[in-house]
C-alpha positions in Angstrom: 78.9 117.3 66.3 79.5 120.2 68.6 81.7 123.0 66.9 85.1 123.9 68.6 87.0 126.8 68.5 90.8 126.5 67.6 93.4 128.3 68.9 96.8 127.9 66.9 100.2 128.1 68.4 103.9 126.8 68.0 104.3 124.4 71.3 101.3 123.2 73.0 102.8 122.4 77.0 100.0 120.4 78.9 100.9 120.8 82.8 102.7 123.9 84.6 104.7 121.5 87.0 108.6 121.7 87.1 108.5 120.2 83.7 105.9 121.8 81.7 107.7 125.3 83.3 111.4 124.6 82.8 110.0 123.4 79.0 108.5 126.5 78.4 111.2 128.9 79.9 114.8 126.9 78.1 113.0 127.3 75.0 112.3 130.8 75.1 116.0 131.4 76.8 117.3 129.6 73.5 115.3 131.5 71.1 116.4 134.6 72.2 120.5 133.5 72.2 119.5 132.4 69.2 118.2 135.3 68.1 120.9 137.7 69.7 123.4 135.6 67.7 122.1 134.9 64.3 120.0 138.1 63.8 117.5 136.0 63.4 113.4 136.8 64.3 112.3 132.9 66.2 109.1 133.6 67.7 107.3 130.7 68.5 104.5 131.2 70.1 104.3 129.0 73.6 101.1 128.5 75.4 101.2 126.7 78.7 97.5 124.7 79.8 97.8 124.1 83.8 94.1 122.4 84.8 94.7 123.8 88.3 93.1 127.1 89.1 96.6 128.8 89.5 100.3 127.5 88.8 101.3 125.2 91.8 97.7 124.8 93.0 98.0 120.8 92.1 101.7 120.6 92.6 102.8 118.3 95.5 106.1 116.7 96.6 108.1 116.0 99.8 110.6 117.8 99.0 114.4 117.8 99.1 115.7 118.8 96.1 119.3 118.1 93.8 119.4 121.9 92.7 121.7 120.5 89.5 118.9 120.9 87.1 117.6 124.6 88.2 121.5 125.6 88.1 121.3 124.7 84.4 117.8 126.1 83.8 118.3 129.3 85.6 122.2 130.1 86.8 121.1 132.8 88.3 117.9 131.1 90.6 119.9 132.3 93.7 120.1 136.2 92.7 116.7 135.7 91.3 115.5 135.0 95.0 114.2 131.7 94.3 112.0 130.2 97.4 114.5 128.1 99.1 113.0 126.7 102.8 116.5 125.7 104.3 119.3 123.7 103.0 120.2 120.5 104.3 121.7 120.7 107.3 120.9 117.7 109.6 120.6 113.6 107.9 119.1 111.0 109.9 117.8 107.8 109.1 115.8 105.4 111.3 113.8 101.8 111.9 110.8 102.0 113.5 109.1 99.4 116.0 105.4 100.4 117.1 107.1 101.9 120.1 111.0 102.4 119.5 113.6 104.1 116.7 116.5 102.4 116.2 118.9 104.8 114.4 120.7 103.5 111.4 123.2 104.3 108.8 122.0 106.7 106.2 122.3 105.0 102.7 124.4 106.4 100.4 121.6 107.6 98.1 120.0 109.3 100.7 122.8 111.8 101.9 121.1 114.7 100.7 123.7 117.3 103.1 123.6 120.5 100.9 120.1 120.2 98.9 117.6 122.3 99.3 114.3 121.2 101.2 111.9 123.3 99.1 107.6 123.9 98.9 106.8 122.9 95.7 104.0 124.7 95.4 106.1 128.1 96.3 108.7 126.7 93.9 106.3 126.6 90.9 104.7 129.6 91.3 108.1 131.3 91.2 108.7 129.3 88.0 105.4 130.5 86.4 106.1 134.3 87.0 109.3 134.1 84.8 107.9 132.4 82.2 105.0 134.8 82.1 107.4 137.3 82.4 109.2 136.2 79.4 105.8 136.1 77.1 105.2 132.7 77.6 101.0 132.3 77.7 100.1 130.6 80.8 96.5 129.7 81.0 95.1 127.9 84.4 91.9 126.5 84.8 92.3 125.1 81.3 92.3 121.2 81.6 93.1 119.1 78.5 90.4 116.6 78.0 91.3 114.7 74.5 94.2 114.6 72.3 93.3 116.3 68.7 94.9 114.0 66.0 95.0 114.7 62.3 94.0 112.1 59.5 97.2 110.4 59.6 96.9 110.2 63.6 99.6 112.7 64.2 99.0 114.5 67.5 97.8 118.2 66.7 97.1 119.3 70.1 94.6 118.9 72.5 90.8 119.6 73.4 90.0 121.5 76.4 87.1 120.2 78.7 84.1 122.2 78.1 82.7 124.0 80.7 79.0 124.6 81.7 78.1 121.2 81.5 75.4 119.5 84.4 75.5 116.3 86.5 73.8 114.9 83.7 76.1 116.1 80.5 73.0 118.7 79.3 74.7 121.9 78.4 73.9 124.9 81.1 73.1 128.5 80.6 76.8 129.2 81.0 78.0 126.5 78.6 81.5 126.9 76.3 82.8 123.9 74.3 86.2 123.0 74.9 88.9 124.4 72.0 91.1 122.9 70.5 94.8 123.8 71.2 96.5 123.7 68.4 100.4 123.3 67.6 103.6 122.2 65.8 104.3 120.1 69.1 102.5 119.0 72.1 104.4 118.3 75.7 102.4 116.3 78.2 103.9 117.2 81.1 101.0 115.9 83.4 102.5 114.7 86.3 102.0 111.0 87.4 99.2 108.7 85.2 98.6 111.8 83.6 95.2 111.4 81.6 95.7 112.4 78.4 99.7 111.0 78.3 97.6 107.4 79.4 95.1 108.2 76.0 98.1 108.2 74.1 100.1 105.4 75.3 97.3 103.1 75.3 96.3 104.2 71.7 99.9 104.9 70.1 101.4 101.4 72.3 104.3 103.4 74.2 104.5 101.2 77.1 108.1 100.0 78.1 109.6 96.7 79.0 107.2 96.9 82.3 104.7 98.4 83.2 104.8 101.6 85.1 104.5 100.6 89.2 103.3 103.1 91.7 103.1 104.4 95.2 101.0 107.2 96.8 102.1 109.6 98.6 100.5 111.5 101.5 101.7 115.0 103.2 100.9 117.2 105.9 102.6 120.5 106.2 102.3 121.5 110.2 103.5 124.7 112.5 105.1 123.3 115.4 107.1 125.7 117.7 110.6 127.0 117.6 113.2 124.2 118.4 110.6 121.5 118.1 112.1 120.9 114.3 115.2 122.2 113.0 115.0 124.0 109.4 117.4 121.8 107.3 116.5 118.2 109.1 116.1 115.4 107.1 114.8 112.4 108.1 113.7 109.1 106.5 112.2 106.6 108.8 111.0 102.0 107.8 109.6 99.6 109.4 106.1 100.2 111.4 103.8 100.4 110.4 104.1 99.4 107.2 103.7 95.6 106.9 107.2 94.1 105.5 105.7 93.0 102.3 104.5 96.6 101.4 107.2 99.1 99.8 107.4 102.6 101.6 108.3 104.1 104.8 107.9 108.4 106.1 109.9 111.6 106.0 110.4 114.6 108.4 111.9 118.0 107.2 112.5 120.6 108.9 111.0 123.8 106.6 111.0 127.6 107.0 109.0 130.2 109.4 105.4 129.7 109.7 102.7 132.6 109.2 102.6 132.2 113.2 106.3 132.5 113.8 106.7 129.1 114.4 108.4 126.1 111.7 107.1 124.6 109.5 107.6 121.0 108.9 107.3 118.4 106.3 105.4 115.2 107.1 104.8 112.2 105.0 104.2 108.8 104.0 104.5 106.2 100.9 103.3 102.8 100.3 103.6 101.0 97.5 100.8 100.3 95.3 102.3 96.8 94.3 100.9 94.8 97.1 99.2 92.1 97.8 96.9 93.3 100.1 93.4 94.7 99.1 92.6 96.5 102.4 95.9 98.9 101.4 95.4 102.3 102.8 98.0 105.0 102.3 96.0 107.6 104.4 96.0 105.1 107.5 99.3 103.8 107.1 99.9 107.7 107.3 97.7 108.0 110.8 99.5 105.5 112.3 103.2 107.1 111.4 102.1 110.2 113.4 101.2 108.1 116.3 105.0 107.3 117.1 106.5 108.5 120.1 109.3 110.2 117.9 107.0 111.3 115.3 103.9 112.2 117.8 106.9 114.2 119.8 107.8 116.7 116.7 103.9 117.4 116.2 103.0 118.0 119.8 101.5 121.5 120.2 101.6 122.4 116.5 98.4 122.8 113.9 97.8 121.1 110.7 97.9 123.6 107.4 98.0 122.0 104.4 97.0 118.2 102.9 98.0 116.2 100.3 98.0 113.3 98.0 99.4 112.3 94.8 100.5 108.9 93.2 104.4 108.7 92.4 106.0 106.6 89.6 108.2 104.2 91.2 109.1 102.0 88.0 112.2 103.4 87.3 114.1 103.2 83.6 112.7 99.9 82.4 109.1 101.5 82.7 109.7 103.9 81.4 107.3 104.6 78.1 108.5 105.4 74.3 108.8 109.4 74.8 108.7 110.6 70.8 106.1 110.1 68.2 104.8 112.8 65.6 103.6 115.8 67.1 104.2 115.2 70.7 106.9 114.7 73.8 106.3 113.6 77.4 108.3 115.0 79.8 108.4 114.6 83.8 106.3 111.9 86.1 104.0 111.1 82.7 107.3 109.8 81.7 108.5 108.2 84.8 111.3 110.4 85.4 111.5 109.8 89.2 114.5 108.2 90.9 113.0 106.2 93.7 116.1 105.2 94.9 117.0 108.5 96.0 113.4 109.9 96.7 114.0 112.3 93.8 112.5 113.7 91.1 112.1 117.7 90.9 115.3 117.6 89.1 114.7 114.9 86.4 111.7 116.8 85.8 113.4 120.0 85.1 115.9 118.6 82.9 113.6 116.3 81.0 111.7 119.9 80.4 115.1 121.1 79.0 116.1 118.2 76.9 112.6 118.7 75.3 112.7 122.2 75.0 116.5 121.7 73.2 114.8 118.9 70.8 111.7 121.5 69.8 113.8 124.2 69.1 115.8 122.6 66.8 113.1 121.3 64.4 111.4 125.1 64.8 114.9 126.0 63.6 114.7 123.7 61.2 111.2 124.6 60.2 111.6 128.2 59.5 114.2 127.2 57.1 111.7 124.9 55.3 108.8 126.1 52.9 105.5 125.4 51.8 103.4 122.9 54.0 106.7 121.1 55.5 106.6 124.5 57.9 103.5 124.7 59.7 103.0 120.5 59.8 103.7 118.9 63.0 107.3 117.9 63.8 107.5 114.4 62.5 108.9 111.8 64.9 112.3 111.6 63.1 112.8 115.1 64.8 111.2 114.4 67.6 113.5 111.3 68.7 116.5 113.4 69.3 114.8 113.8 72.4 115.5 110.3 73.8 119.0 110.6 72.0 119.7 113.8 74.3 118.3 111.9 77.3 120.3 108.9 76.6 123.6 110.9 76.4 122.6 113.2 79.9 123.4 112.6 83.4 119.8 112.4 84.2 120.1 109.1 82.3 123.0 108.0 84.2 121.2 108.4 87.3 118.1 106.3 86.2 119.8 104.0 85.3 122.1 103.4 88.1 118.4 102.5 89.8 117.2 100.5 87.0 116.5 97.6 89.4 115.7 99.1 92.2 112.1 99.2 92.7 111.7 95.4 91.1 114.0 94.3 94.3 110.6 95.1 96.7 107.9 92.6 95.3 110.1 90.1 97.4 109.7 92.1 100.3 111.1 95.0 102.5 114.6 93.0 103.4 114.9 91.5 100.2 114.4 95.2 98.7 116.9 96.6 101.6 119.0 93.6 100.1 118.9 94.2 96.6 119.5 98.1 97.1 123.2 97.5 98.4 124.1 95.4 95.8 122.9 98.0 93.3 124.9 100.6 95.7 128.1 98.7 95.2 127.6 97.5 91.9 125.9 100.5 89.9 122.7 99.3 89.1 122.9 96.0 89.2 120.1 93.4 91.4 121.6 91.0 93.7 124.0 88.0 92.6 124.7 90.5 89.7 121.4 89.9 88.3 120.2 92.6 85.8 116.7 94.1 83.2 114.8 93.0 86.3 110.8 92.6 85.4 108.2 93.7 87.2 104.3 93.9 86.5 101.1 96.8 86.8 100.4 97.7 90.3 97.0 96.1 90.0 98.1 92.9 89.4 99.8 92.0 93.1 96.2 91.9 95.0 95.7 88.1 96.4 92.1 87.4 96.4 90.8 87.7 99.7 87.6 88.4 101.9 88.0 91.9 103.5 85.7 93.5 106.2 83.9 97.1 105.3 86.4 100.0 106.2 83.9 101.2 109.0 84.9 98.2 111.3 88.5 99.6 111.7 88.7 101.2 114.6 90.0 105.3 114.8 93.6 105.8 115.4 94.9 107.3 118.7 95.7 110.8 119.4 92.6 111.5 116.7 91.7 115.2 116.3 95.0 116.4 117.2 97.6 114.7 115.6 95.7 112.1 113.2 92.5 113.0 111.0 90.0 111.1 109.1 90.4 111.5 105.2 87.4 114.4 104.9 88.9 117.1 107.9 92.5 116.4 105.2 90.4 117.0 102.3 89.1 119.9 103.8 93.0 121.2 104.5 93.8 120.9 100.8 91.5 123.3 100.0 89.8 120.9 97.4 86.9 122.2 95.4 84.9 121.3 92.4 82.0 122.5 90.8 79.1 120.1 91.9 76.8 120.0 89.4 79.3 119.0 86.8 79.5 115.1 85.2 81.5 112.9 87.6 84.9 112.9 86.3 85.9 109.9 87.7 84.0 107.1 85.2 82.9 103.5 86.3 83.2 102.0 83.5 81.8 98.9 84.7 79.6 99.7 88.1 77.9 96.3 88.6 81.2 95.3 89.4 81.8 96.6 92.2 78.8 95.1 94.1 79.5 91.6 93.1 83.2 90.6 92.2 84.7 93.1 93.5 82.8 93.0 97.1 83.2 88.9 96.6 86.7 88.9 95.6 88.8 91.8 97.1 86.3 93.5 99.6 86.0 96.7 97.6 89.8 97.8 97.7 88.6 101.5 96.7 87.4 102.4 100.1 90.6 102.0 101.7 93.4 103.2 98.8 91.6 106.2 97.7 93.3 109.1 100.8 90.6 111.7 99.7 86.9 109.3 100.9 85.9 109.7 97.6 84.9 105.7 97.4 82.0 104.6 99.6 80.1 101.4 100.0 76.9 102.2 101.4 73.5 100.8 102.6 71.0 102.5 101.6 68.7 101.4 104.5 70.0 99.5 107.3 70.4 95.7 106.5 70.3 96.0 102.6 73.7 95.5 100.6 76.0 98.2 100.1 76.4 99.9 96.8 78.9 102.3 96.0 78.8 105.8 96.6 80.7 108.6 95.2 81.9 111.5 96.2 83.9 113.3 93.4 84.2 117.1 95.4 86.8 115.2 97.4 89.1 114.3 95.0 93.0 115.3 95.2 93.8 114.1 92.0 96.3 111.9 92.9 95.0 108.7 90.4 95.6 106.4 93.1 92.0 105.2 91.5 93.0 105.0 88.1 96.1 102.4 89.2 94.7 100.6 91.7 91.4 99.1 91.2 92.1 95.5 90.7 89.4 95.5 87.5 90.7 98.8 86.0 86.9 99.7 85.5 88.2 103.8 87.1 88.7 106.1 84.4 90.2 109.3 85.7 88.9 112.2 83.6 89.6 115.6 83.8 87.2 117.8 85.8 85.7 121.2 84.4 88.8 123.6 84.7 89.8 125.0 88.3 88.4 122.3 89.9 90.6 120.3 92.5 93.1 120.7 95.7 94.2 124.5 96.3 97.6 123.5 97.6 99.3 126.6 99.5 102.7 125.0 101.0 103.6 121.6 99.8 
């Protein structure tokens, strides 16, 4: 039994996204009104555990963003000089042929004239100087590995990863056992298939009505010169080249100044996990996108700075997982606060973070009145669930569920989706022919069966080196690290696997999903079977393993701390 240090605080917040952060700072701002008021001397004492190497080095998202939520968490985010790249001022909205745009109407959910486009990255790092600035401890490079329970399986906190470990699990010179992270609560605020919050839902049975569904999503930030890409343009584009049974379709926004003087501009793409097809490939689907004469047009003469990737959870309210038990919350993607409909979800993250942080510091309130053992035990679940009562009387609420059956609508296909998503327009959340509670199933479980040739037979997109890249020169532009001689944090459970079903039955789907070349099926001299080959120093951590494989034999596990992407601009 290896021995563990413990460190002991109040509130235990795993992940220093727009969650974990907005979490941390509305309790503090309501222990010191509360405080100010009362007389009173609440001092919990917050800790923050972000398994990047800095605040927003793992952060990623398109991003437009409702600024509703920040208003509420910070009035004063304006004053404050918070890192705004333009507002809206431009909404366009197109369907794409391999050669052609064909403008359209832009949806009603999609009017986004007046929010902010926004780095995330930029956006979280402002976030975690306040909260430092207001006491909170904020520890990067500390990754939670396991959840600590008590005898009565009551979550007590969480177990770092231990560091100093080789390839082969033997301690090195430099090795330190994870601690334990002790508290009254713990907030996974993970972001999306978050590892520990997929521990606990497995063990404690939080899943909800459906399973959780994904996409992936994949980003470039470029510089392009002046005038090539208005600061405050929006604009969602469908069709090609996604096939029309895959959910998804690409974004430009036009960003701020770029360290050269020119703009910067937001590039993306998202396909749906839920798909039949095995030979899925987020990363190509991505290539091609930039290949467009529109798209190809707004990159022309500008330089690739920053790459991406990162899984999104597209399920919507009826997927959403039981939230509450005794000692812990989940807040943010972990908890599928993302409204797909409107390509939104920096907001719901930052008020689910508040509507936690309002839940916690009542039952600390009501803790320091208690005595004996009742005070320092972890907050039972009968405190706890005024968090889903908050949410369920919130306007973050209202919005999910005006979606609630909007994702489901796809699995018939893009115009059946396109379909279903004006009747929920006009109706307020309900399906087509006023159907309603809408079912869907695990990502996984769409693949058909089918033969599928090795990934090195597809041929390179055009306009390659300049305007599209292979996944190891993107990989490279994330500024993704990881200690080498560490244990490979992304666990086969099952390896035989993959060189006999899996190669019989689905053509090894992991070469193609994975937008990071971390999956490989190799010869290991010419004319013998392939075998797979890892290659963990790539990964973005984006999960898109973890959801995908049609076996679920991938078990995403946290690296040793620091380790991962180095995101700068998204």
């Amino acid at each position: 039994m290896v021995e563990r240090d413990s460190m002991e605080f109040d509130v235990v917040i795993v992940g220093a996204g727009p969650a974990g952060l907005a979490c941390a700072i509305h309790l503090q701002n309501l222990v010191e009104a509360h405080n100010e008021k009362s007389g009173a001397s609440l001092a919990p004492e917050i800790v923050l555990l972000e398994k990047g190497k800095e605040v927003g080095a793992h952060i990623f998202s398109g991003a437009v963003m409702d600024a509703k939520a920040l208003g509420q968490l910070l009035p004063d985010w304006k004053e404050r000089g918070a890192p705004i790249e333009a507002e809206v001022t431009s909404d366009k909205s197109f369907y794409f042929t391999k050669t052609k745009a064909r403008a359209t109407p832009v949806p009603p959910p999609l009017k986004n004239h007046g929010y902010k486009v926004v780095s995330l990255n930029r956006l979280v790092r402002w976030l975690g100087e306040i909260a430092e600035e207001k006491g909170i401890s904020v520890f990067p490079g500390f990754p939670g590995a396991e959840i600590v329970y008590d005898d009565q399986q009551r979550v007590l906190g969480v177990q770092l990863q231990d560091a100093g470990v080789d390839k082969n699990g033997q301690p090195k010179g430099n090795y330190e056992a994870g601690a334990n992270v002790l508290g009254k609560v713990t907030v996974l605020c993970e972001g999306s298939r978050g590892s520990l919050t997929k521990q606990l839902i497995r063990k404690k049975n939080l899943q909800g009505k459906n399973p959780q569904v994904y996409a992936t999503g994949v980003k470039e930030v470029w510089e392009v010169p002046k005038g090539k890409v208005p600061a405050g343009l929006v604009e969602h584009n469908l069709g090609w080249p996604l096939p029309g049974h895959v959910f998804g379709g690409g974004w430009v926004y036009g960003m701020g100044e770029g360290p050269d003087g020119g703009q910067l501009v937001s590039i993306g793409y998202v396909a749906g996990l839920d798909t039949k097809d095995p030979t899925n490939d987020p990363h190509h689907y991505f290539n091609l996108y930039k290949t467009h004469p529109r798209i190809a047009a707004y990159l022309e003469g500008g330089k690739m700075l920053d790459y991406g990737a990162k899984s999104l959870p597209e399920g919507g309210v009826f997927a959403m997982p039981k939230m509450y038990g005794d000692g812990f919350l989940i807040c943010g993607d972990s908890a599928g606060f993302l409204n797909g409909m409107r390509l939104k979800g920096i907001h719901l993250a930052i008020r689910s973070g508040m509507l936690a942080a309002e839940t916690i510091f009542e039952g600390l309130v009501a803790a320091a009145a208690a005595e004996g053992d009742a005070a320092d035990a972890p907050m039972p679940e009968s405190t706890l669930a005024n968090y889903t009562k908050k949410f369920e009387s919130d306007w973050s609420r209202a919005e999910l569920w005006k979606a609630r059956n909007f994702h489901q609508g796809f699995h018939g296909g893009r115009f059946r989706g396109l379909w279903n998503a004006a009747w929920i327009t006009l109706t307020g959340g309900k399906a087509s022919f006023f159907r309603d509670n809408l079912a869907g199933k695990a990502s996984h479980e769409f693949y058909e069966k089918r033969a599928a040739p090795h990934i090195s037979k597809r041929d390179k997109p055009p306009m390659f080196g300049t305007i599209t890249f292979d996944k190891v020169t993107d990989v490279y532009a994330s500024g993704t690290t990881h200690e080498e001689d560490q244990p490979c944090h992304l666990v086969v459970t099952e390896p035989d696997v993959c060189i006999t079903r899996c190669k019989q039955e689905y053509g090894n789907p992991c070469q193609y999903f994975c937008p990071a070349n971390v999956y490989e099926m190799v010869a290991p001299e010419e004319g013998k079977e392939t075998r797979l080959q890892l290659s963990p120093s790539n990964c973005v951590h984006c999960k898109t393993c973890d959801i995908a494989d049609p076996y679920q034999i991938i078990e995403w596990k946290t690296p040793e701390g620091g380790g991962g992407p180095g995101y700068r601009l998204l």
